[in-house]
C-alpha positions in Angstrom: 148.8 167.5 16.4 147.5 163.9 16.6 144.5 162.7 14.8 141.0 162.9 16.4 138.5 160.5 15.9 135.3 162.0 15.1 131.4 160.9 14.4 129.3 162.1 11.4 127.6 164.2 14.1 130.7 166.4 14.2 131.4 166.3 10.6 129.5 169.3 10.0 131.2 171.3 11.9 134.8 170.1 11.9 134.6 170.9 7.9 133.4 174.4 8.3 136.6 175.7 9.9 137.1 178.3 7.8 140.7 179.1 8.4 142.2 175.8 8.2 142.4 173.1 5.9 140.6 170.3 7.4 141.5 166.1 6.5 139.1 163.8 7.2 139.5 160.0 6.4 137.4 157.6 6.1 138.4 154.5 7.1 137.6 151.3 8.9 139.0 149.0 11.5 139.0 145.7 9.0 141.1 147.5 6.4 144.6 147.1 5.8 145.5 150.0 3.9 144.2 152.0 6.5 146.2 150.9 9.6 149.5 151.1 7.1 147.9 155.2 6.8 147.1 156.1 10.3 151.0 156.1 11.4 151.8 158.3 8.2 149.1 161.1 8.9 150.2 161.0 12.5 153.4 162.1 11.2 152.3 164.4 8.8 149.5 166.0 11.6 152.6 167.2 13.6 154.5 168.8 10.6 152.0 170.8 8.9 150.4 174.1 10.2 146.8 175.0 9.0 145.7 171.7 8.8 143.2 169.7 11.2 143.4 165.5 11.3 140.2 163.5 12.1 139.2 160.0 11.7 135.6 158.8 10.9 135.3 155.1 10.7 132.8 153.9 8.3 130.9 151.4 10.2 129.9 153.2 12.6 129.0 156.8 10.4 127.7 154.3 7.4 124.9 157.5 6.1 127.7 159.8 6.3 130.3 157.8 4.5 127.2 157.1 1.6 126.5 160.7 1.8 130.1 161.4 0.6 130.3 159.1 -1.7 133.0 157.5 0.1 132.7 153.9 -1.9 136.2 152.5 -0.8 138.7 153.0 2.2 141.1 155.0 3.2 139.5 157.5 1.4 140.5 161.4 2.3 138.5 164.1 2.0 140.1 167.3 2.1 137.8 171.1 3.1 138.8 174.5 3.4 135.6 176.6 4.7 133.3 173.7 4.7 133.1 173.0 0.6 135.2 170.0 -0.1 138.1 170.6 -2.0 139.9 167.5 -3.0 139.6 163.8 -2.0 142.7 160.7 -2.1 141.6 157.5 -2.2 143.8 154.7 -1.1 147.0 154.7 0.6 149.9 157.0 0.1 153.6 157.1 1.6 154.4 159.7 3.8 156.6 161.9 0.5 153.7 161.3 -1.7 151.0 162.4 0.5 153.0 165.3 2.4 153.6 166.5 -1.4 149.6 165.8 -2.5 148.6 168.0 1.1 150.9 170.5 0.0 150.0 171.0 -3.2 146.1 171.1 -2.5 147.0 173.7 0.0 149.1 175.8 -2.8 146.1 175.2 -5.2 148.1 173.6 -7.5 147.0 170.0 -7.4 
């Protein structure tokens, strides 16, 4: 599954797939860190089932990024039925973050 950008309209009701897990991250166009990400969650989108991938860039959603708190980029944010559930901030390696999803989805994080 590839990623799919989104706008902070959509947010709402991307997140409140109840079924899924649902990744949302927060990044911008400027940042570094966040163009070294968006290969690595391509890869991950494609080998994880129950999981959704969207983008939100921050300059263009700036409420909705302040409305989550989202303070620095690439930040994560991960929901299961709408609540948010866990966030990453920064960037990860593709081991490290397959393990992190992995483990939020076990509950064991």
């Amino acid at each position: 599954m590839a990623i799919r950008k989104i706008s902070g309209k959509e947010l709402p009701v991307v997140s409140a797939v109840s079924d899924r897990f649902v990744l949302v991250d927060f990044s911008a166009t400027w940042c570094g860190p966040c163009r070294m990400l968006h290969p690595v969650l391509e890869q991950i989108s494609g080998e994880l089932d129950g999981w959704d991938f969207y983008e939100m860039d921050i300059d263009q959603n700036q409420s909705e990024a302040a409305s989550f708190g989202v303070r620095g980029v690439p930040t994560m944010i991960v929901f299961k039925a709408g609540k948010e559930i866990d966030r990453l901030v920064g960037f990860r390696d593709k081991p490290s973050l397959l393990s992190g999803l992995q483990a939020i989805a076990a509950g064991t994080n």
